[in-house]
C-alpha positions as CSV (number, residue, x, y, z in Angstrom):
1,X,53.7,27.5,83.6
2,X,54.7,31.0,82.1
3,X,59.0,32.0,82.0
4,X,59.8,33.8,84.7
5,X,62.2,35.4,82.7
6,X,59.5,37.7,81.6
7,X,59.5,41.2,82.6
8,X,57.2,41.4,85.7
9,X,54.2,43.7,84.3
10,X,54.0,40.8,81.3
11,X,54.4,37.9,82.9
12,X,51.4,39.1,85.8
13,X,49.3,40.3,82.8
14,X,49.9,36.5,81.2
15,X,49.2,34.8,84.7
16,X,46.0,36.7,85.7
17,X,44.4,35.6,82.1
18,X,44.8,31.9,81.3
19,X,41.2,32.2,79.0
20,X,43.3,34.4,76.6
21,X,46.3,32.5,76.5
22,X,44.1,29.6,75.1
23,X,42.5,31.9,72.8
24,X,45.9,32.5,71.6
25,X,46.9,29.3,71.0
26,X,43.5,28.1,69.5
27,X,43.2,31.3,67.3
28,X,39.7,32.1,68.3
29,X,38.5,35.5,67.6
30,X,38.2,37.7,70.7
31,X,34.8,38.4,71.8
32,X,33.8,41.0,74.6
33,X,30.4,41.7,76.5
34,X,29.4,45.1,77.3
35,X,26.4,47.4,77.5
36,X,24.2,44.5,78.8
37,X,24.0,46.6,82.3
38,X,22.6,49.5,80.5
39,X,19.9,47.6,79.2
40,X,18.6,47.7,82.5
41,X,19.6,51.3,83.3
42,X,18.6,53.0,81.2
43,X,15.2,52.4,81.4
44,X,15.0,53.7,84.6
45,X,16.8,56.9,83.6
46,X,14.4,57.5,81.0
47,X,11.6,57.0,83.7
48,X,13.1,59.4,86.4
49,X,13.6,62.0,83.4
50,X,10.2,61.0,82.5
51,X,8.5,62.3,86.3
52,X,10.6,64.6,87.0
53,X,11.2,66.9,83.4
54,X,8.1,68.0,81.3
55,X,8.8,66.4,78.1
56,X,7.0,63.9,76.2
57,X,6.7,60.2,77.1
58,X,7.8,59.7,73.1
59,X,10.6,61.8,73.0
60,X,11.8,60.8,75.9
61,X,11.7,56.8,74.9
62,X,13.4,57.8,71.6
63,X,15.9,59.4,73.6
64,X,16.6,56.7,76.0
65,X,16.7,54.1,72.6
66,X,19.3,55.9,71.2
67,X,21.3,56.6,74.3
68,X,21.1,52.7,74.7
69,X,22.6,52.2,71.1
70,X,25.3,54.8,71.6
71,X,26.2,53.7,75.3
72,X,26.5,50.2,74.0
73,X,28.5,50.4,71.2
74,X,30.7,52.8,72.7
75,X,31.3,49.8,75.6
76,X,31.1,46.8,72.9
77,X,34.0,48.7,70.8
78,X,36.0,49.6,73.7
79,X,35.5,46.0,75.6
80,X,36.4,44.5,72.3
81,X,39.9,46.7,71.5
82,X,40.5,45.6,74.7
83,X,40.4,42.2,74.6
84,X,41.8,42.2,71.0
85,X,45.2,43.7,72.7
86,X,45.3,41.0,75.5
87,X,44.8,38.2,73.1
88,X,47.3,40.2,70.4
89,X,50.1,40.3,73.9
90,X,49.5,36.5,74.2
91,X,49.9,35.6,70.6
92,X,52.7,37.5,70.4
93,X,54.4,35.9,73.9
94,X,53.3,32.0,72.6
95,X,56.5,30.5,73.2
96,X,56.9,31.6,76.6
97,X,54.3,30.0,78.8
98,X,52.9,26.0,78.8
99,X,49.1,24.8,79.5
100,X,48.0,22.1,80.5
101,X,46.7,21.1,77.5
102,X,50.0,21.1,75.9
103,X,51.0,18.3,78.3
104,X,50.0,14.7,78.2
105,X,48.9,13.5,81.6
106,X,51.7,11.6,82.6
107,X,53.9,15.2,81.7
108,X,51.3,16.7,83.5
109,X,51.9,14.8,86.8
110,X,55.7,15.2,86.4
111,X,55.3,19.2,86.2
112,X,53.4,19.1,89.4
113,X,55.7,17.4,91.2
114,X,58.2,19.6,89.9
115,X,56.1,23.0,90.8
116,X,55.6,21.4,94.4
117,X,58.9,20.6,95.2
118,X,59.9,24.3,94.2
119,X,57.2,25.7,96.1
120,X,58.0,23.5,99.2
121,X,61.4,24.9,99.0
122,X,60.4,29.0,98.5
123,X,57.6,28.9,101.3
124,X,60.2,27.2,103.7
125,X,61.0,29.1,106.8
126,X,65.3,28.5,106.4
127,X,64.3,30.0,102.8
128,X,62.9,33.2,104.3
129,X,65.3,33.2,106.6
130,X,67.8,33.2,104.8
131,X,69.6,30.4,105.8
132,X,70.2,28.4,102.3
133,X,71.9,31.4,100.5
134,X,74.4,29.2,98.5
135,X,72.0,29.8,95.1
136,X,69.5,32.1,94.6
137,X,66.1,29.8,94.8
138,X,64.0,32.4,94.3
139,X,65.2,32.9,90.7
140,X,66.7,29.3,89.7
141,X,64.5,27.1,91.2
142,X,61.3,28.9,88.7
143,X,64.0,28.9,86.1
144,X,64.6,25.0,86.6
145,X,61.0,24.5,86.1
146,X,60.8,26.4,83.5
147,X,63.2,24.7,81.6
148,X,61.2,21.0,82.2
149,X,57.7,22.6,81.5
150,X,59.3,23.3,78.0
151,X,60.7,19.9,77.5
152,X,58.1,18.0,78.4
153,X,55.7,19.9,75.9
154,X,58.1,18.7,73.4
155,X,58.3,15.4,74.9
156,X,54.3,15.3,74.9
157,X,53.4,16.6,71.0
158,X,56.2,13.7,70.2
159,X,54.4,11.4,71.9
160,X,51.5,11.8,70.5
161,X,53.2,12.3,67.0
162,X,55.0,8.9,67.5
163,X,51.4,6.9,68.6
164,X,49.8,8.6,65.2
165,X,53.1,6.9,63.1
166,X,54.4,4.1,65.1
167,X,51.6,0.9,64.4
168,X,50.3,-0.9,66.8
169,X,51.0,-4.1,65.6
170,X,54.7,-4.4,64.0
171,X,55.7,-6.3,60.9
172,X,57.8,-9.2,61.9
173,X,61.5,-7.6,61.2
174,X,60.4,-4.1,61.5
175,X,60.8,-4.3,65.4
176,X,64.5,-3.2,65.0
177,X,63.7,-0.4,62.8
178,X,61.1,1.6,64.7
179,X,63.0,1.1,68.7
180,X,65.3,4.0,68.4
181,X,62.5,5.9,68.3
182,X,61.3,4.8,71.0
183,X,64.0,4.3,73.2
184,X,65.1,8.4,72.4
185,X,61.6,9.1,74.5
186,X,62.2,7.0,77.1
187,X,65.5,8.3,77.4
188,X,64.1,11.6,76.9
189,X,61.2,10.6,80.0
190,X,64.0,9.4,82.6
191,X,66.2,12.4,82.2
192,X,63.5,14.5,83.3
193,X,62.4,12.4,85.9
194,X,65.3,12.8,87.7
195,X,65.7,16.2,87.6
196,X,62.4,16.6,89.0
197,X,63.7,13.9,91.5
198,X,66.3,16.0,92.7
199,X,64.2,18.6,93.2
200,X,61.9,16.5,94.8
201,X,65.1,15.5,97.1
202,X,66.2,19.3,97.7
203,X,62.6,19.8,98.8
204,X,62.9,17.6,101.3
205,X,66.2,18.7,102.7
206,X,64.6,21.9,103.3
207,X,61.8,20.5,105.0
208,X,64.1,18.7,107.4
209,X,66.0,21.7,107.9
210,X,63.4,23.3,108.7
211,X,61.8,21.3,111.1
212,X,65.0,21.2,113.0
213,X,65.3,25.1,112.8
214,X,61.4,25.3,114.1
215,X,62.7,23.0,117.4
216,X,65.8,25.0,117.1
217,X,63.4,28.6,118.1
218,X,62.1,26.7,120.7
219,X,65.2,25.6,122.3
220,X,66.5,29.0,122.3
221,X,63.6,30.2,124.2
222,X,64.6,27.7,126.5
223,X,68.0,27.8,126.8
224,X,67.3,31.4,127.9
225,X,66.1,30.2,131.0
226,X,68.9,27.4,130.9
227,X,70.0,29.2,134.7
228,X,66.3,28.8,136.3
229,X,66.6,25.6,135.4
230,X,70.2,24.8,136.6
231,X,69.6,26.7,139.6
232,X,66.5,24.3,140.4
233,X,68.3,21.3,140.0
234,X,70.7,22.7,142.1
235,X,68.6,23.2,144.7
236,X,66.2,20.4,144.7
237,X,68.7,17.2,143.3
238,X,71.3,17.4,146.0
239,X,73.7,14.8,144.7
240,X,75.8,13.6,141.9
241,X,73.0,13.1,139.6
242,X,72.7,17.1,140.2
243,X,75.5,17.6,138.2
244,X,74.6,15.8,134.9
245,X,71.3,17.8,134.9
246,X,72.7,20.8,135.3
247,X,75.9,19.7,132.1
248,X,73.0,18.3,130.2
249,X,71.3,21.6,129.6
250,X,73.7,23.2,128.7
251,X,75.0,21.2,126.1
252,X,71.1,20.7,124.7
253,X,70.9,24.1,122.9
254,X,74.2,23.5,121.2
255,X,74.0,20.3,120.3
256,X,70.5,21.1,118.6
257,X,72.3,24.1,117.1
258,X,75.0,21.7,115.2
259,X,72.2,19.6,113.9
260,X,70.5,22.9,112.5
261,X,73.4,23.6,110.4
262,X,74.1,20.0,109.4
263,X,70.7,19.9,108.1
264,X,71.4,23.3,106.5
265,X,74.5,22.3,104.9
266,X,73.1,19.1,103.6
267,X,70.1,21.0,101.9
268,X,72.8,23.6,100.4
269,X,74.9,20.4,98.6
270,X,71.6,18.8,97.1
271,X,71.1,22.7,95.9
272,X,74.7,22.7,94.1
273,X,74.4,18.7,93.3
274,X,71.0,19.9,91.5
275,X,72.2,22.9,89.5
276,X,75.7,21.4,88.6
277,X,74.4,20.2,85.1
278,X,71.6,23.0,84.3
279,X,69.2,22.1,81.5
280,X,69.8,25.8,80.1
C-alpha cells in the first residue's frame, strides 16, 4: 500500500518497483547487471570485422577485449547510478508506503479486505457513472485505506514487541499488571475492524445498487417499446384483464426506477456514515 497522497510521477515510480522498496527498508546495497549481452556480441562483431576488414586476427581480438571491457563498465556504472537513485527515492519516501512484510498475517488479511471493498466500490458501474457523487471515492476511499495500512503496521511491530516482552506464563499476581497492555491492542484491533467493516458494508451497497441499475438499463430498453407491447395486449387480450396489462407496464419502468435511487441513496448514507469520524 503506497499514500496516494503522493505526487503521481513518485507514487507510479514507488508502485512499478516493490524489489527496491525492500531494498530500502532492509538497507541492502544496490546491485545492477549489465554488459552480460555484450559478451555475446561482441564476439561476433569482432568476427564480421574479422572477414570482412584486412586486419590481423590479433589485433582484432585485442580490439574486441577491450571494447568488451569499456562497453561493460560503461553499462555496469550506468545500470548501477541508476539503481542507486531508485533505491536513494525509496529510502528517502520510507514512511509513505506499507509491505507486506511489515504486517502480521492477521493485519495482512484485514488490509485485503479493506483494499477489496475499495476496489469493489471504484470499478462499480453507479461509480463510473456517476451516480454516488455525495464524496469523492476516488480520492477518500485510497485515503481511508491509507490511513488503516499505517495503523495496522503499528499495530503489527507492537504485537510482535508485546509477544518478545509479555511471558508466556504469568506470575500469580502479575495478571493485573500486564492486561492494559493487552487490552489497548485489542481495542486497537476492533477499532480497525470496523472501519474496514464499514467499508466492507459500503461495498456492498454499491454492489446492490448496481445490480439494480444493470436491470434498470434493461428495463429502459424495454420500456421503449412499452407501446408495442400495450398495443399487443390491446389487440390480443380483449377484456378486463387487458387493462391491467396494459397499467402494469407502465408502472414497471418506474417503479424499478425508484428502487434504483433507493439503492443509490442508501449506498450514499453508508458513504457519509463511513467518513463522519475520519482516522486523519
Amino acid at each position: 500500500m503506497i499514500d496516494p497522497g503522493l505526487p503521481r510521477d513518485v507514487w507510479a515510480r514507488l508502485w512499478s518497483e516493490p524489489h527496491l522498496l525492500r531494498m530500502a527498508r532492509t538497507d541492502a546495497e544496490p546491485k545492477a547487471s549489465g554488459g552480460r549481452v555484450l559478451l555475446v556480441l561482441v564476439p561476433w562483431i569482432a568476427l564480421l570485422v574479422y572477414l570482412v576488414a584486412d586486419l590481423p586476427a590479433a589485433a582484432i581480438t585485442a580490439g574486441a577485449v577491450g571494447l568488451v571491457g569499456l562497453l561493460r563498465y560503461t553499462s555496469v556504472t550506468a545500470g548501477r547510478r541508476d539503481v542507486r537513485q531508485r533505491v536513494r527515492l525509496a529510502r528517502e519516501y520510507s514512511a509513505h508506503y506499507v509491505l507486506p512484510e511489515d504486517l502480521d498475517y492477521p493485519c495482512q488479511r484485514l488490509l485485503r479486505r479493506a483494499q477489496d471493498a475499495v476496489d469493489a466500490v471504484l470499478s462499480s458501474a453507479v461509480h463510473r457513472a456517476g451516480f454516488i457523487d455525495t464524496i469523492d471515492n476516488q480520492v477518500t476511499l485510497p485515503e481511508e485505506v491509507w490511513q488503516i495500512a499505517q495503523r495496522l503496521a503499528r499495530l503489527s511491530a507492537m504485537h510482535a514487541e508485546h509477544r518478545r516482552l509479555v511471558p508466556r506464563v504469568l506470575p500469580s499476581g502479575l495478571e493485573d499488571a500486564f492486561r492494559p497492555y493487552t487490552t489497548a491492542l485489542d481495542a486497537a484491533w476492533t477499532s480497525l475492524s470496523r472501519r474496514v467493516r464499514h467499508l466492507e458494508e459500503y461495498a456492498r451497497q454499491v454492489t446492490r445498487a448496481d445490480q439494480v441499475y444493470h436491470a434498470h438499463q434493461r428495463l429502459e430498453t424495454l420500456a421503449a417499446r412499452t407501446p408495442d407491447y400495450q398495443l399487443l395486449v390491446a389487440d390480443t387480450v380483449r377484456d378486463d384483464l387487458a387493462h391491467r396489462h396494459i397499467r402494469e407496464l407502465g408502472e414497471q419502468a418506474r417503479q424499478v426506477r425508484r428502487l434504483f435511487e433507493e439503492s443509490v441513496l442508501q449506498a450514499r448514507r453508508t458513504a457519509g456514515e463511513l467518513l463522519r469520524t475520519p482516522l486523519t
